[in-house]
Each structure stands twice: as structure tokens, then as C-alpha cells.
SELUMRO-317207 format. One line per field, with one value per residue (C-alpha): residue number from 0; y, z, x negated. Coordinates in steps of 0.05 Angstrom, whole numbers, plus 5000, padded with zeros to 4 digits. Each point is the difference from the previous one (the first is absolute). Layout:
num c(NUM	...)
c2 c(Y	...)
c3 c(Z	...)
c1 c(X	...)
***
This chain:
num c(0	1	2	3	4	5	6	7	8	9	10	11	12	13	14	15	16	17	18	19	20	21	22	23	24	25	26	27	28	29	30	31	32	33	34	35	36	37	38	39	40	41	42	43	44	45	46	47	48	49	50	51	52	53	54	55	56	57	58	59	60	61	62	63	64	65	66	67	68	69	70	71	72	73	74	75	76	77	78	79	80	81	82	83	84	85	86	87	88	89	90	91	92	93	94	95	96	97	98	99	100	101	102	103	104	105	106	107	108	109	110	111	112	113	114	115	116	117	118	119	120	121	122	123	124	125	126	127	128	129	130	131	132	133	134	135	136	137	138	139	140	141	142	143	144	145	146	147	148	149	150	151	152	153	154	155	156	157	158	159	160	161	162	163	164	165	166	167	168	169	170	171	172	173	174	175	176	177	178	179	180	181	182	183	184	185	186	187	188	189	190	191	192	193	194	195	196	197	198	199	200	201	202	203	204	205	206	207	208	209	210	211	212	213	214	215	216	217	218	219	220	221	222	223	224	225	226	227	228	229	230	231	232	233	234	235	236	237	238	239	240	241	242	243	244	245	246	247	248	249	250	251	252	253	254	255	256	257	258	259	260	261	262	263	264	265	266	267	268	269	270	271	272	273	274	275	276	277	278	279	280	281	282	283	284	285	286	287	288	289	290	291	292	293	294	295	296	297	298	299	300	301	302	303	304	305	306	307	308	309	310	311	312	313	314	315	316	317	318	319	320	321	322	323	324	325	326	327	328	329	330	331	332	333	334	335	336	337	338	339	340	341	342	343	344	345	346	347	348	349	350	351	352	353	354	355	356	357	358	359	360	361)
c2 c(5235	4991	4989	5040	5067	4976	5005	5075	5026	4954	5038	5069	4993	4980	5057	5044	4978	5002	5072	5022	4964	4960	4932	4931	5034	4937	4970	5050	5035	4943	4978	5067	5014	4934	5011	5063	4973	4936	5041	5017	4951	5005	4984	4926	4985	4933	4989	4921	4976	4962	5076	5008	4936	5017	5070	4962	4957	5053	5033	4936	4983	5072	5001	4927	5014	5055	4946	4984	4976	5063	5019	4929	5007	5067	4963	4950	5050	5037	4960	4996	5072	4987	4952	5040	5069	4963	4962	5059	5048	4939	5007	5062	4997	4935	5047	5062	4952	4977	5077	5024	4940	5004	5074	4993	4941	4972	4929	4981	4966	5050	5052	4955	4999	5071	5021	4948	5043	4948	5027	5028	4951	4942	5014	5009	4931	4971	5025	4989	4923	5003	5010	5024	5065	5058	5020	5068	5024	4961	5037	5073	4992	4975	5065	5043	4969	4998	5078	5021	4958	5018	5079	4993	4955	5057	5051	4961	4989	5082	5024	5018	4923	4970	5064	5020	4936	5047	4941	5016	5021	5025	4966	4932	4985	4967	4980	4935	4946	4999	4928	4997	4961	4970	4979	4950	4957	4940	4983	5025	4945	4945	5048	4999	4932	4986	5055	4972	4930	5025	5024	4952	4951	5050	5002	4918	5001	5056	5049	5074	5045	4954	5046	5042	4963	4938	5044	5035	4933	4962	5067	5014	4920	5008	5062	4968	4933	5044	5025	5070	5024	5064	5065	5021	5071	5063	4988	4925	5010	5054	4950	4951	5045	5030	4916	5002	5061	4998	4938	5030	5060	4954	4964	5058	5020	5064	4997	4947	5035	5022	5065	5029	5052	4962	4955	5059	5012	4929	4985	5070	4974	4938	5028	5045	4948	4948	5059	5022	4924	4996	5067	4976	4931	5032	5038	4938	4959	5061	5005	4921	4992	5072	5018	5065	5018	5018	4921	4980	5035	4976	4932	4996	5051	4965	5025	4959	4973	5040	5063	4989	4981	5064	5042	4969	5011	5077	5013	4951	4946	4928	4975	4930	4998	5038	4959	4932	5017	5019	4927	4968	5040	4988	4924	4997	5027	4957	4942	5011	5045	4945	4953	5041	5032	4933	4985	5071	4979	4937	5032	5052	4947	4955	5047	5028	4932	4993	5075	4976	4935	5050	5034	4939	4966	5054)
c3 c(1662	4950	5052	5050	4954	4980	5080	5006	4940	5024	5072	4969	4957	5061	5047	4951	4980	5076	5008	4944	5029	4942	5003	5029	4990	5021	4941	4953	5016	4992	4935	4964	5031	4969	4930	4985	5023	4953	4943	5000	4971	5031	5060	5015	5069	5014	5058	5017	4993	5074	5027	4970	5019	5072	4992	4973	5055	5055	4956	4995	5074	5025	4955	5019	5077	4972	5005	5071	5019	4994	4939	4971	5031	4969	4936	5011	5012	4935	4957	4948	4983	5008	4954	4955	5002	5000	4933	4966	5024	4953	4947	4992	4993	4959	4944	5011	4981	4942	4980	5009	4963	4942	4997	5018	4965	5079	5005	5035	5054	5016	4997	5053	5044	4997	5011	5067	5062	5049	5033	4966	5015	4995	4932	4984	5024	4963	4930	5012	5003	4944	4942	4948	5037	4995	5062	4987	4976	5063	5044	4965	5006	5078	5024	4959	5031	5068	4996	4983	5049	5055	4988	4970	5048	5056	4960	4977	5072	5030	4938	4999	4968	5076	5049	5014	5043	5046	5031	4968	5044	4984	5071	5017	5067	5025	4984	4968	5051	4956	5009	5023	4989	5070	4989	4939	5058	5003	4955	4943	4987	5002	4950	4949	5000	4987	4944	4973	4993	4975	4947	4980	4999	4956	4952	4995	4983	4954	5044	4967	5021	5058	5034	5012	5002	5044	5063	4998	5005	5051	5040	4989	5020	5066	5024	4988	5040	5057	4984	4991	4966	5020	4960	4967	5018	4937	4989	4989	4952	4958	4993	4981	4942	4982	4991	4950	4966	4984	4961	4963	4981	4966	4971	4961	4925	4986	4928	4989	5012	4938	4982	5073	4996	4965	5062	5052	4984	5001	5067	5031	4952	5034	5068	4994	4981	5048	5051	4975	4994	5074	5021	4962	5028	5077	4998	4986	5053	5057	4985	4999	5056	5040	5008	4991	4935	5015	5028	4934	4958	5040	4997	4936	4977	4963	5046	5054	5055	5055	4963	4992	5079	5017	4962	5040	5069	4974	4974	5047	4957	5019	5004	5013	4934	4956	5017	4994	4923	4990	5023	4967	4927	5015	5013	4939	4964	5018	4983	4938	4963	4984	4974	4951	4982	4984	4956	4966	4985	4978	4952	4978	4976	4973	4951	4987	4977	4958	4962	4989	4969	4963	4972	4980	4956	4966)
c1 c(4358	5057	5052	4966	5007	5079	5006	4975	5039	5063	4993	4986	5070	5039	4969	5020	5075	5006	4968	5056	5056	5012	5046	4970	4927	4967	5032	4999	4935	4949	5038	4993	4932	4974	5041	4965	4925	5015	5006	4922	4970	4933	5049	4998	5048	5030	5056	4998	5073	4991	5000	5076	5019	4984	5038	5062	4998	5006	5054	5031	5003	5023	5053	5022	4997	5065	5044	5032	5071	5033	4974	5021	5075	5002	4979	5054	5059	4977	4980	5061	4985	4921	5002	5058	4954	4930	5029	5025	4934	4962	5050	4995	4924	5012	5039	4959	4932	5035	5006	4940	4969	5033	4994	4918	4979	4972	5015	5067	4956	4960	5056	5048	4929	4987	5079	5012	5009	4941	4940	4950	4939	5045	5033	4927	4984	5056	4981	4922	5028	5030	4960	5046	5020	4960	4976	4974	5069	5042	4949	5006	5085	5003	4945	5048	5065	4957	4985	5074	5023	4964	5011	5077	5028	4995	5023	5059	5007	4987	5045	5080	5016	4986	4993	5075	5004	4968	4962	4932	4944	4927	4970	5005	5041	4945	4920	4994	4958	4922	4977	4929	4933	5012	5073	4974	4958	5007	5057	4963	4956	5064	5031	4944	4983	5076	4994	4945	5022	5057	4968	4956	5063	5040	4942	4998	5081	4991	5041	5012	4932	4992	4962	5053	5063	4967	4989	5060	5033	4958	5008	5079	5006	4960	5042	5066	4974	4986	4927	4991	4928	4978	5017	4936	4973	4999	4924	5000	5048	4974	4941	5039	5026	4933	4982	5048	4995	4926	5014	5063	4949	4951	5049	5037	4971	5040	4963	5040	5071	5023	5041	4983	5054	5058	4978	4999	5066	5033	4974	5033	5064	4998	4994	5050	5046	4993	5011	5060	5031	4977	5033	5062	5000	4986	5070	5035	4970	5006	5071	5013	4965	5021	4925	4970	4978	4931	4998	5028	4948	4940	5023	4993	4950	4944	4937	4964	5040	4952	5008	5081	4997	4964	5041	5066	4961	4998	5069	5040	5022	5007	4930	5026	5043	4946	4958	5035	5021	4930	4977	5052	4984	4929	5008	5043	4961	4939	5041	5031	4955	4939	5054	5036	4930	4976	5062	4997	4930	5011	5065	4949	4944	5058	5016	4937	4968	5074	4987	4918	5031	5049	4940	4955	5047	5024)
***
């Protein structure tokens, strides 16, 4: 009954984030739906963590079936200034982490989690593994930074900064292919076997939210031997999303986030900052590389790699390049992130176990 009334209020919150148009409702919609219910306390929901494993899973695999040939040789061409920009992009929210932490009293850790530019669910993922960081606050900081980049980006995009290039156009040039149910058959079931064993293999080696990063792996390493998966259609993965985000809804105590509006504030700060580095860093790579700066900008810009993609498709920018410098900050990302977290972490209890020492013999 428990899980069975988190369901309901989970697909009430996405029916209506998707009636007002808001961003990734299938994500966002269940989560908030399932916040505010938890905070009754006659309310008792549970959302088994299998349920977001499985979501992860599906994110994982359509993200990993992203990476072909051409997107890798575009990789390969780039990636001095990927790798330049990508760096720099993490510096930048390296320093501006270090800011708000001293200035908040949030712990470095959790201010470096909540100020990384990854997905949403996955950043989640990350921080839930590691028990120092507080997930509530990571959580509150990436919807913000989600929100404002979802809505800016565009408008950075349809304002005088980009438009006198005179290439921008409000239609698309052409519909975008939908895949169907009936295009998954029969390759489908290969594909989530693989995925799943994946997983369960990148669980045993202690691999970074295995769930996620397994598939995308054993699915990127398929397509470059020659084995495509199938793209997954809209609906499957809005469900995959609503898998996740009714377990990051139960997971959240806002009662635990302290000075909500000092709070409020640093996560717009934050946002607005890792925009502006990204704008900044976008005109130097469109004018090293003679691409457009609209290309530039989405390349870097820290939102989801489908929404940056779309946004290309609409204003004429090189999809193939966007999305290749997505992939590559994404992958980066993936990979380097858990590491230094671990070793902030590790820093951060080092010295706290040194000050409690401090304190005891004095």
C-alpha cells in the first residue's frame, strides 16, 4: 500500500509538471510531489531502491548508445580544448565551492558536490554514496541550476549576445525521427541483459553509481564494435526518470536544510556563475576553433546533453560538435569527480579528527 500510494502521488506530480510545461517533469514532478506528501507525518511511503536502480540503468544505457564513431573522431580532433575548457569549467566550480563554503559554513565536500555541472540524478547518486555529503543541500543546488538552465540558456541564445549571426531560427529545418515501441524488438532484450550485467559487475569492483555509469559503458563499447542498441522512445524514458525521481523525493529532508534563504540565494549565485564562466569560455573556443558562437555556448553550457542537442536542432548550430563536448564534459566528469570527491572527503575528515584532537588535549 506504501509503495502503491508513493506511485499515485509520483504520477500525479509528473502529470502535472508536464501539464505546466515545466523542465524534465518526469524528473522533477514525482520528486516534488513525494517531498511535500513526506512531510505529513501520518504519511508513511517507501520507494524500493531496486525501482531507481532499474531507472538508472535505462538512463545509463541511452546515454551510452550516444557514443558512435563520429562522435568519438569529433572527440579526438577536439580534445586539447575539451580537455583545456572541461578542466577550467571544474576549476572554476572548484574555487567558486571553496567560496561559498567558507562564506556559508556548508562543508567543502558538500559545497564541490552541489557546485559540479553533472546530471541531476547522477550527482544525486554520487553524494547518496558518499556519506559525508549532504544530500538534501546537493539536491536543492542542482534543481536550482537545472531550472535556470533550462529557461536561461535559450534566452541567452534568442537575445542580441548570439542573434546578429543572423543564423538563428524559431522552427527546426526538419522533424526529429521519434523512435518507437516496435523499433526496440528484438535487440532490446541483448541490450539489457548486457546492461544489467554490467551493472552488477560495476557494483562487485566498486564502480562510481554503477547503475548508471555500467550501462553507459557496456552500451558505448557495443556501438563502437559495430553493435548499435536501439534509441529508446520519449515514454520509456520519462519512466525511466520518474524511477529515479520518486526515490530522490523520499530521500530529500528540507527540515534539515539550514538558513533556507541564505541557501536560496547561493544556489542562484552558483548558477549564475558557472554560466557566465561557460559563456566566457564558449567565445574562446568558437573563435579558436572558427565555429559559430551559438555552437560554442551550447557546447559548453552546463544543461543536459538532449536539451543542449535540441536547442542546436532549433537555432542551427553544429549538433555534431555540441554534442561531442557535451559527452566528453559528461564522461569527464563521471570520471574524475568520485575520485577527487573521495580525496576532498578524506582531506575534510583528516583535519576534522586533527581539530577534535586539538580540542581534547587542550
Amino acid at each position: 500500500m506504501q509503495f502503491a500510494a508513493a506511485l499515485l502521488i509520483a504520477f500525479t506530480g509528473g502529470c502535472l509538471f508536464s501539464l505546466i510545461r515545466l523542465p524534465i517533469p518526469w524528473l522533477l514532478g514525482p520528486m516534488a510531489a513525494l517531498l511535500i506528501a513526506s512531510r505529513f507525518k501520518n504519511v508513511q511511503l517507501i520507494w524500493p531502491v531496486s525501482i531507481r536502480n532499474a531507472g538508472l540503468i535505462i538512463v545509463g544505457y541511452s546515454i551510452g548508445i550516444s557514443f558512435t564513431k563520429s562522435s568519438l573522431a569529433d572527440m579526438i580532433n577536439h580534445l586539447p580544448s575539451m580537455l583545456i575548457l572541461t578542466s577550467l569549467i571544474v576549476l572554476v566550480c572548484v574555487c567558486s565551492a571553496f567560496a561559498m563554503s567558507k562564506y556559508s559554513g556548508i562543508d567543502y565536500p558538500t559545497s564541490l558536490t552541489s557546485s559540479i555541472p553533472g546530471g541531476l540524478s547522477q550527482i544525486v547518486v554520487f553524494a547518496e554514496e558518499m556519506k559525508e555529503i549532504d544530500i538534501t543541500t546537493v539536491t536543492f543546488f542542482h534543481v536550482i541550476r537545472v531550472i535556470m538552465v533550462v529557461f536561461l540558456v535559450p534566452l541567452f541564445i534568442f537575445s542580441p549576445i548570439f542573434s546578429s549571426e543572423g543564423t538563428i531560427s524559431s522552427t527546426r529545418i526538419m522533424d526529429p525521427v521519434i523512435p518507437r515501441w516496435s523499433d526496440l524488438y528484438p535487440l532490446i532484450f541483448l541490450f539489457a541483459v548486457i546492461c544489467f550485467l554490467a551493472a552488477v559487475i560495476g557494483k562487485k569492483i566498486k564502480l562510481p553509481a554503477p547503475y548508471f555509469l555500467s550501462p553507459v559503458i557496456a552500451a558505448a563499447a557495443m556501438g563502437l564494435l559495430g553493435l548499435h542498441g536501439p534509441p529508446l522512445p520519449p515514454s520509456l524514458l520519462d519512466l525511466s526518470q520518474f524511477m529515479v525521481g520518486g526515490y530522490i523525493g523520499l530521500l530529500l529532508k528540507p527540515e534539515q536544510l539550514d538558513h533556507k534563504g541564505k541557501t536560496l540565494f547561493l544556489a542562484l549565485m552558483n548558477g549564475l556563475i558557472l554560466i557566465g564562466a561557460t559563456m566566457f569560455f564558449s567565445f574562446l573556443l568558437a573563435q579558436h576553433y572558427d565555429l559559430s558562437p551559438i555552437t560554442g555556448f551550447l557546447s559548453l553550457a552546463p544543461g543536459g546533453m538532449d536539451q543542449m542537442g535540441l536547442i542546436a536542432q532549433e537555432v542551427h548550430a553544429d549538433v555534431s560538435t555540441v554534442t561531442s563536448y557535451q559527452l566528453f564534459r559528461m564522461a569527464f566528469i563521471y570520471a574524475a569527480v568520485p575520485p577527487l570527491l573521495r580525496l576532498v572527503l578524506k582531506v575534510s575528515i583528516r583535519k576534522r579528527g586533527k581539530n577534535q584532537n586539538g580540542k581534547l588535549h587542550d
